[in-house]
C-alpha positions in Angstrom: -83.3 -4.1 -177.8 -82.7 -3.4 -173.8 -83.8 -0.4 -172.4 -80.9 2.0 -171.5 -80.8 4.2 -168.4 -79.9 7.8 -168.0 -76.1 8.7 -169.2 -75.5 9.4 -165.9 -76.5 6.3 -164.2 -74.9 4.2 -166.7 -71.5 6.1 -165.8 -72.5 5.4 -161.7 -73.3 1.6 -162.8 -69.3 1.8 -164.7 -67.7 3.5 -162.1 -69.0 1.1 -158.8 -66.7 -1.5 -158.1 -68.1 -4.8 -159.9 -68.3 -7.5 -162.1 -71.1 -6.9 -164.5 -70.6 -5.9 -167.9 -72.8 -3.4 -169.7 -74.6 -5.6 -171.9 -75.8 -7.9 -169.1 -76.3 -4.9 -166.7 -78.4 -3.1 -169.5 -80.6 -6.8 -169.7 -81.2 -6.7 -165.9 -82.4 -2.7 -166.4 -84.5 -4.0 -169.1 -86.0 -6.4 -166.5 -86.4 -4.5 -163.7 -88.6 -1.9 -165.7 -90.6 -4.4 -166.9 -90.9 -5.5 -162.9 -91.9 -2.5 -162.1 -94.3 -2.3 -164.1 -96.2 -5.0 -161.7 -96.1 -2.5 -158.6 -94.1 -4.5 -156.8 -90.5 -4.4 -154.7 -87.6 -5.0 -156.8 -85.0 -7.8 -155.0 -81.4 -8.3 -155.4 -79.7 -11.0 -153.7 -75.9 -10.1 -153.5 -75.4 -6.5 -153.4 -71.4 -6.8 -153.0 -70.4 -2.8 -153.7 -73.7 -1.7 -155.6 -72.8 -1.6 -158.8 -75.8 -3.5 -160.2 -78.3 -2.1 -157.6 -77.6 1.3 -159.4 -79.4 -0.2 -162.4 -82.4 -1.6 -160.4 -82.9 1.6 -158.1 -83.4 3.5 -161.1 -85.6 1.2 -162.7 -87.7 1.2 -159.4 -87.7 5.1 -159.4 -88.9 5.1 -163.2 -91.3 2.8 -161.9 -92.4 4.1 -158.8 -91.4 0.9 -156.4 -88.4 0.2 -154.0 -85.5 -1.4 -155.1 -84.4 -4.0 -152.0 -80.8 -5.6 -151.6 -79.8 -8.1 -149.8 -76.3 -9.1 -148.4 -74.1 -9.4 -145.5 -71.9 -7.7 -146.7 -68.7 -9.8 -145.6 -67.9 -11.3 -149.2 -69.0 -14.4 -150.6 -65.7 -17.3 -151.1 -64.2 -16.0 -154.4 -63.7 -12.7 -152.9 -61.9 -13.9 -149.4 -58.0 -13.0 -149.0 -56.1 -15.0 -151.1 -58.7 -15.2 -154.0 -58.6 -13.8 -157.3 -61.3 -11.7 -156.7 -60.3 -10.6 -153.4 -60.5 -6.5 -153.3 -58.1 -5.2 -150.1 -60.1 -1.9 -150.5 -63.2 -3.6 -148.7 -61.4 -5.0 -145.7 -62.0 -3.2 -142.9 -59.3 -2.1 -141.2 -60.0 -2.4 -137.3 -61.8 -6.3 -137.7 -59.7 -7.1 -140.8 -62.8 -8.9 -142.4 -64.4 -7.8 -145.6 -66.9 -5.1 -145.3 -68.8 -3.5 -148.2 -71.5 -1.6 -147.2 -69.7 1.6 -146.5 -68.6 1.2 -150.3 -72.0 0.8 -151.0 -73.4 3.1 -149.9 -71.1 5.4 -151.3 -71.8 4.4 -154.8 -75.6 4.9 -153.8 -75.1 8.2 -152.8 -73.0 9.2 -155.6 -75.4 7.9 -158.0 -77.9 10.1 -156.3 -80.5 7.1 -155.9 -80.0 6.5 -151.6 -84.4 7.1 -151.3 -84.9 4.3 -153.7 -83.0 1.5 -152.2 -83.7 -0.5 -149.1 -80.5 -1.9 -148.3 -81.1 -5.6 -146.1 -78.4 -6.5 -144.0 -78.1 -10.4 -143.0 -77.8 -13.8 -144.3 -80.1 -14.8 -147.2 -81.8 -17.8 -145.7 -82.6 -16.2 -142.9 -84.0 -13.0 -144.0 -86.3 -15.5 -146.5 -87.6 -17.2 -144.0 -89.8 -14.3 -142.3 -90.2 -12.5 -145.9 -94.0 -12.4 -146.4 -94.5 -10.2 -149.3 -94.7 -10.6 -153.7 -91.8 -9.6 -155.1 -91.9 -8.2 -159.0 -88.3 -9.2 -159.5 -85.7 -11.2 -158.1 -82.2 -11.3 -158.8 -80.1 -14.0 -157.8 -76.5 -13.0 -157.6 -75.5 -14.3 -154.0 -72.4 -16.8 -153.4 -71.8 -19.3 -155.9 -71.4 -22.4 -154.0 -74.5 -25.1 -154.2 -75.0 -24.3 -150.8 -76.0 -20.7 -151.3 -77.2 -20.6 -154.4 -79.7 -23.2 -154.2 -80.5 -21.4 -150.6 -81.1 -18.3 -152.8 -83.4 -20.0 -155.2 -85.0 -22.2 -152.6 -85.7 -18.5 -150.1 -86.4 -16.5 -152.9 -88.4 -17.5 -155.9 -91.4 -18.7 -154.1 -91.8 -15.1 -153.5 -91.8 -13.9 -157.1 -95.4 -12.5 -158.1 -97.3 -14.3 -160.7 -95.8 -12.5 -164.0 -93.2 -11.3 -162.0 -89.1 -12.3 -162.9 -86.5 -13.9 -162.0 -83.0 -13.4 -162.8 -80.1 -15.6 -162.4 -75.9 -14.6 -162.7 -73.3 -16.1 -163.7 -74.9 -18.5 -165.5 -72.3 -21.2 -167.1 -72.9 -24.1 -168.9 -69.2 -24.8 -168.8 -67.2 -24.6 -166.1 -64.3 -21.8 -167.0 -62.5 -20.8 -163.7 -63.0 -21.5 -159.6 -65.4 -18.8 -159.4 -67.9 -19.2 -162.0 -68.3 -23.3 -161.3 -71.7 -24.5 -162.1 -73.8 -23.5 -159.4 -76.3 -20.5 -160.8 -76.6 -22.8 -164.0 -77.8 -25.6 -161.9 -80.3 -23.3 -160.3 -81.4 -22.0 -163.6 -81.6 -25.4 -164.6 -83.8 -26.5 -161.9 -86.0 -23.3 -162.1 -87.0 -24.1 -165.5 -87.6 -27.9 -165.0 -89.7 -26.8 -161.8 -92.5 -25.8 -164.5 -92.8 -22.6 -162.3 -90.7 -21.0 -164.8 -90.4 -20.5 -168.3 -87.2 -18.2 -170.2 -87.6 -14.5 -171.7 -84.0 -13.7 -172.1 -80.2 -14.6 -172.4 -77.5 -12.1 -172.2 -73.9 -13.2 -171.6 -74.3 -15.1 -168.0 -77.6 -13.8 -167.3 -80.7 -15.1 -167.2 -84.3 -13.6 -167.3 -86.9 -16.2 -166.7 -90.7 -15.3 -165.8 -93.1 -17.2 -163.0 -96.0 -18.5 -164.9 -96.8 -21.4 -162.5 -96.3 -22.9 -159.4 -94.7 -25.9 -158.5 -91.4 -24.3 -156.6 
């Protein structure tokens, strides 16, 4: 059975804006102790509003490790003007582009967990590409065209610590709407056929799959 957070950081995780239900955000808590457990940072690639980054600070400050999040905060495709998951509330109003990270932060703050989170503002590939250090978990929740998300996979889970997780959204094997398309499940596909991987966990659309070789 997953692990639960604190009442109150479950209600922080419920009130953020999001997508995540409970039962797949209480599966990525679950992970992220275990993680944690390692010694290691905690990634998250997609941070959107911070809903699901609640769940992971708090895991790293049962844990004792830093919880890092990763976006550029200017909305992936899906959530563009003119898209069903387009939020008017995020647009900022001088540029008129998307902007999240003041919403973020907000839900950081309200949630009390700001000293636990390193937020990482940029563009996935390119913050990969001068990462040097072992990650204990890494979530993939970034854009869900093949373009990004096999740029996720491809930046990130060579960084995943022997032991260590990684955790894939929005993972569906059959295509129900523009947004969810096939792109994570690919990924998870190829994660587990790399040998690198092998599957703990399946809740809803997410994925929990631990590095127990190489071959990335």
């Amino acid at each position: 059975m997953p692990l639960a957070p604190k009442p109150s950081i479950l209600a922080a995780f419920e009130e953020a804006k999001g997508f995540m239900p409970v039962d797949e955000g209480l599966a990525l808590y679950s992970a992220a102790v275990e993680a944690g457990g390692l010694g290691l940072a905690l990634l998250e690639v997609g941070t959107y509003c911070g809903r699901s980054t609640v769940l992971l600070a708090d895991a790293a400050r049962e844990t004792g490790v830093t919880a890092l999040t990763l976006d550029h905060h200017r909305g992936s495709e899906e959530q563009q003007p003119g898209w069903e998951y387009h939020d008017p509330e995020t647009v900022d109003p001088e540029l008129g582009l998307m902007d999240t990270l003041p919403t973020f932060r907000r839900t950081l703050h309200r949630a009390g967990l700001e000293e636990h989170v390193v937020a990482l503002v940029g563009r996935s590939p390119q913050v990969a590409r001068i990462w040097g250090t072992p990650l204990g978990l890494v979530f993939v929740d970034g854009g869900h065209t093949d373009e990004h998300a096999n740029g996720d996979y491809e930046g990130w889970a060579p960084h995943v610590a022997e032991g260590g997780l990684l955790v894939i959204h929005d993972v569906f094997p059959v295509v129900e709407d523009e947004f969810t398309g096939q792109a994570p499940y690919r990924v998870y596909l190829r994660a587990l056929e790399s040998g690198a991987f092998t599957e703990v966990s399946a809740t809803g659309s997410l994925r929990v799959l631990r590095r127990t070789g190489t071959g990335i």
